[in-house]
PLY file of the C-alpha trace (Angstrom):
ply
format ascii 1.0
element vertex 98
property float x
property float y
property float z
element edge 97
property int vertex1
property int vertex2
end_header
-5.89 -1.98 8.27
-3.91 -1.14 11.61
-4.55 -5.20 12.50
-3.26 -6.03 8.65
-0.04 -4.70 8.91
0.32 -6.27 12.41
-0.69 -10.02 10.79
1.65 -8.93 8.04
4.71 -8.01 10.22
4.24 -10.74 12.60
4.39 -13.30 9.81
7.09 -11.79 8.24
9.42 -12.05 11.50
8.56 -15.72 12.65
9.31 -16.34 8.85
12.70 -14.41 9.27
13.19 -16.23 12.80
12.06 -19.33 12.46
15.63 -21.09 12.20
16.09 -19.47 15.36
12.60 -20.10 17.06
13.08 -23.90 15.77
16.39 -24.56 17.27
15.21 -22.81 20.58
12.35 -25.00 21.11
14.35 -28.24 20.31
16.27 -27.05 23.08
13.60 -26.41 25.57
11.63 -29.21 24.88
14.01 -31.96 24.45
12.75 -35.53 23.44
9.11 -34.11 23.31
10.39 -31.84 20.42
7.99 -32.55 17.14
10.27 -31.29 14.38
7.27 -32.08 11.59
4.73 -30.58 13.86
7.44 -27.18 14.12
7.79 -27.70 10.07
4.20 -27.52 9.05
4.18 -24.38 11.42
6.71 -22.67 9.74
5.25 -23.57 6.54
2.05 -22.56 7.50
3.54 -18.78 8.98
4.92 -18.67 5.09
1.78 -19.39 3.82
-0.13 -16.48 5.44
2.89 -14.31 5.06
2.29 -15.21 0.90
-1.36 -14.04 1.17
-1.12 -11.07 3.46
1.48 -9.31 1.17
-0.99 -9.11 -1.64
-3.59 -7.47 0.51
-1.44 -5.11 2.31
-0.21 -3.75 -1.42
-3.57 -3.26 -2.67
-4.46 -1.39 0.79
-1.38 0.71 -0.26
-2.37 1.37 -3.74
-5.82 2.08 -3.45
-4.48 4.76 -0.42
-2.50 6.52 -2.66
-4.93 6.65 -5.45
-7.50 7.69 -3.03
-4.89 10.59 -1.94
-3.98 11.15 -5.31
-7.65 11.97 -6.57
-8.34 14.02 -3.69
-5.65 16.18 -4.31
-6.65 17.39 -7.75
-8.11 21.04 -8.47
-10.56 21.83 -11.27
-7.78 24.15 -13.17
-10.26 24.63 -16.42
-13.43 27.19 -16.11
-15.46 27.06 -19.01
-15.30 30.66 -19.65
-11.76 30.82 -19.99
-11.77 31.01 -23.84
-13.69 33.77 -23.98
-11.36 35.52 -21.20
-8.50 34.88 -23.07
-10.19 36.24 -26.35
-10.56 39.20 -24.18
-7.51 39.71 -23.04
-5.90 39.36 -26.14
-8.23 41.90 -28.04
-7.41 44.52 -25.23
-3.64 43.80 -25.58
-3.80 44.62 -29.47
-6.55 47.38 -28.80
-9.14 45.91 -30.83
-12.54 46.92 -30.49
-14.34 44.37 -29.07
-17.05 42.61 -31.81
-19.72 42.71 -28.99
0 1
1 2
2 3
3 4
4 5
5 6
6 7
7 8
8 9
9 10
10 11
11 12
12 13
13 14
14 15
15 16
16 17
17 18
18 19
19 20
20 21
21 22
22 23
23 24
24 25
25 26
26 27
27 28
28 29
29 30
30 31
31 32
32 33
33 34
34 35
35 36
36 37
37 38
38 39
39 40
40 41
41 42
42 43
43 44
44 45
45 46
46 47
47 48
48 49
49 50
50 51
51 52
52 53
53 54
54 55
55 56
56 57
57 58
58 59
59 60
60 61
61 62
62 63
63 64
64 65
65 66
66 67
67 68
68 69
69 70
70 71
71 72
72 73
73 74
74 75
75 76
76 77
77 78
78 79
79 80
80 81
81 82
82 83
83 84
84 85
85 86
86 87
87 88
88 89
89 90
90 91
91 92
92 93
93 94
94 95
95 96
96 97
């Protein structure tokens, strides 16, 4: 998971940066600049960014639902009918039919 969101978030800047990376390279390379070669890179960085995002969500949702289930109590005991027929025949001082 820890290596997802690093694939994610590395994508996600050279897609944010790649104007930038681009121009920087035509600059340090010169004539041996390959724009189309730099293209299909970028292309390619926006590709994987498309099909981490997906992943990374469903990582997210199944974490909270895992959370989510975890955190629930049992708040029903099966005898709690019969408690609360108790309790209410002691409030009205009935005699009990036991």
């Amino acid at each position: 998971m820890e290596k997802d969101n690093k694939n994610l978030r590395a994508a996600m800047l050279k897609k944010r940066y790649a104007n930038v990376i681009l121009k920087s390279q035509q600059q340090v390379l010169g004539k041996a600049f390959d724009g189309e070669k730099m293209k299909k890179k970028a292309k390619l960085c926006e590709k994987q960014l498309q099909e981490e995002k997906p992943k990374s969500q469903l990582e997210r949702d199944r974490k909270a639902a895992r959370i989510t289930i975890e955190s629930i109590h049992g708040t029903v005991h099966f005898d709690d009918a019969l408690q609360a027929e108790r309790d209410f025949l002691a409030i009205i001082s009935a005699t009990s039919p036991w």
